[in-house]
N, C-alpha and C positions, 0 to 999 in steps of 0.2 A: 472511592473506586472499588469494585468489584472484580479480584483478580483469580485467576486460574494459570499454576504452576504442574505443569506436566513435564514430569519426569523421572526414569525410573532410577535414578540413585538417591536417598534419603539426604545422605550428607549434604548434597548439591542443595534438595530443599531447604533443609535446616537453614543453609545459609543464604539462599534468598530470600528465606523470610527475616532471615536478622536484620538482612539488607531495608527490606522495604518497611519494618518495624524500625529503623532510623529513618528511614526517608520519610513515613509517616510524622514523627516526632517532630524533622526538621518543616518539613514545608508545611505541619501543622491542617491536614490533611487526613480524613477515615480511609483504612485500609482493611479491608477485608478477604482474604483468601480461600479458598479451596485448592488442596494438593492431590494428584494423580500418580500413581507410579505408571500408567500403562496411557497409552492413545485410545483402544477402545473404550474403556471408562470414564473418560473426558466425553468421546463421542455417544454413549448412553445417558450422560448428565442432562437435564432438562433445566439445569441455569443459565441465566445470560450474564455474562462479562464482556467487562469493560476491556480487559487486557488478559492475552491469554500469553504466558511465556514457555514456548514449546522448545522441550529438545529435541535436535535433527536427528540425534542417535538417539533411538531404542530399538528394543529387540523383536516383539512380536509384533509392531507396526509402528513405522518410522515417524517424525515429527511431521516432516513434507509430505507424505499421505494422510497423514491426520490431518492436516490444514487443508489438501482439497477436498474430503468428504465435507470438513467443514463449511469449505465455498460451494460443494454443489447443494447444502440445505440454504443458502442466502445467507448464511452468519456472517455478518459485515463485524464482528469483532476483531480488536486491534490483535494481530498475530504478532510478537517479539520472539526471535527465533534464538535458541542458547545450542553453542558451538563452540566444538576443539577446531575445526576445519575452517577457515576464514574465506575458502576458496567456493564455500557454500552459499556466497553472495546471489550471484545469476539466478541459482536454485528458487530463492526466495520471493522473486518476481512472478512466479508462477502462480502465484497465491495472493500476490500486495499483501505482502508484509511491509512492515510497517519500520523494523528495525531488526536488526543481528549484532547479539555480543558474545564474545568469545569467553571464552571458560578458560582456567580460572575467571571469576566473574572479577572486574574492578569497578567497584563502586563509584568514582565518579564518571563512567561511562552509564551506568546505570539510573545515575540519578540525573543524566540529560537526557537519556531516552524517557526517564516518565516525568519530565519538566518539556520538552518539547509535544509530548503527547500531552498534555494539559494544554497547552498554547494552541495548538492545531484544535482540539475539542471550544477550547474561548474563542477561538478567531474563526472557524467557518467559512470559508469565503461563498458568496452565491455573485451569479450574474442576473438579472432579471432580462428576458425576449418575450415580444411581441409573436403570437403566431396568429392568423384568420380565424382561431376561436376564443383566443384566451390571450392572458400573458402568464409566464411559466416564470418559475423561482426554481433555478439549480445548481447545487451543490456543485463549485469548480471540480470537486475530486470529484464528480461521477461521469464529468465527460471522461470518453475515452480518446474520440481524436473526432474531427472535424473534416467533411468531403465538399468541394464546392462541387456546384450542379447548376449548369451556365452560371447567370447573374446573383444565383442564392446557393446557399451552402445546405447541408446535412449533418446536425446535433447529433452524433453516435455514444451515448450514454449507458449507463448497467442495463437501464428498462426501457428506453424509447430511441427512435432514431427522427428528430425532429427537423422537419422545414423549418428554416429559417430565413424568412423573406428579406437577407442582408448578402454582401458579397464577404468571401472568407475574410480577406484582409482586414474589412469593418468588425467583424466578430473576433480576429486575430488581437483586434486593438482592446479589446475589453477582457484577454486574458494574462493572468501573470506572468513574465518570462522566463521565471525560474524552473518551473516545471512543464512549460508549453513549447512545441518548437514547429517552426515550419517546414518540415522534411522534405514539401513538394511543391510546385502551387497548387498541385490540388487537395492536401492537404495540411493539419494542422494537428499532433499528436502528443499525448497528455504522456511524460517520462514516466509516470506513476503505474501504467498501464502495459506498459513493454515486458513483454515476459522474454523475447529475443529479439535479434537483426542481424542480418545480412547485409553485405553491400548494397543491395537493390529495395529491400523490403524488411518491414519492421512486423511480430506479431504478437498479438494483445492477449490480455488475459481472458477475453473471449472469442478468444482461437478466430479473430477475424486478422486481417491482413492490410495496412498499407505500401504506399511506393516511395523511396528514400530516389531523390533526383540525383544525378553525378555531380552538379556545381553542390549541393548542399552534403553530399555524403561526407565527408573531412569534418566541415562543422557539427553538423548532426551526433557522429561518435566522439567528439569531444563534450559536446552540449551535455550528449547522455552519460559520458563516464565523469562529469563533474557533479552531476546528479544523484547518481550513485555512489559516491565518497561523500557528498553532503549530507545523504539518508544514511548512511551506514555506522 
């Protein structure tokens, strides 16, 4: 793994790299690092990582502005966000981050955030659909939610918003239920994706908008705050 550690107190580095110089050892595993004290300097690096571990405080540009300049170049790297403030949870959705630990760092928090990010990188999931020119292979994380549209539905992904010549419910059936929920009948929204909600309406990380039904609102904000204590 190819890791990037931004952040501007030394100490804190020093010791995540002791950290992941054991965890390397343990799981038997190449680790490779680059350290940052600042966010613009990270944001000037023309490397790719596999995992970048951002702190939410720094001074001349904060960790969560770093991570979206990062998302409006396309950098689909894993963000792990390092925090005194736990309440920075929400915050992080804005970005799909991917995890948040709290400082002092505990190491065996640490070492199931990059053993679960292992597991998610082996396992992949994809769906394969038939559309009128092709059939498509895609990544379950890159849907973002799902519209039906009379008898066929609408694939709303990073990069396409796809016919799907199926009714939601059929397409409903071929997603995971841990991370997928059905907010509406005419929708279907990936938890991964929710940057906020409201009682009526849910919004994505790309600033688009669904509609949270009244029978489904109660389940919905449970569904999603179980989601978020699972990722967290």
């Amino acid at each position: 793994m190819r890791i990037a550690i931004c952040d501007d107190e030394k100490f804190f580095r020093n010791e995540l790299k002791k950290a992941l110089d054991l965890y390397s050892k343990e799981r038997k595993t190449d680790i490779l690092y680059d350290e940052f004290s600042d966010g613009h300097d990270l944001l000037a690096c023309r490397n790719s990582y596999d995992i970048i571990f951002m702190d939410y405080q720094m001074d001349s540009i904060d960790g969560l502005e770093t991570a979206k300049k990062l998302r409006i170049n396309n950098n689909k790297t894993t963000i792990i966000f390092l925090t005194s403030y736990p309440k920075i949870v929400f915050d992080t959705f804005q970005v799909n981050a991917f995890r948040f630990l709290v400082k002092p760092l505990e190491y065996e928090k640490l070492r199931q955030a990059l053993d679960d990010y292992r597991d998610t990188v082996n396992s992949e999931k994809y769906i394969v659909i038939k559309t009128d020119e092709l059939t498509k292979r895609i990544p379950v994380n890159d849907i973002i939610y799902a519209e039906a549209s009379d008898k066929y539905c609408y694939i709303r992904t990073e990069k396409d918003n796809i016919l799907y010549k199926k009714t939601l419910s059929e397409f409903e059936s071929m997603l995971p239920e841990e991370s997928f929920f059905r907010c509406h009948r005419s929708y279907i929204v990936n938890f991964s994706h929710i940057v906020s909600h409201t009682s009526t309406d849910i919004l994505f990380d790309n600033n688009e908008k669904a509609l949270i039904s009244k029978v489904k609102a109660s389940a919905f904000k449970k569904g999603f705050l179980d989601y978020v204590k699972k990722t967290s």
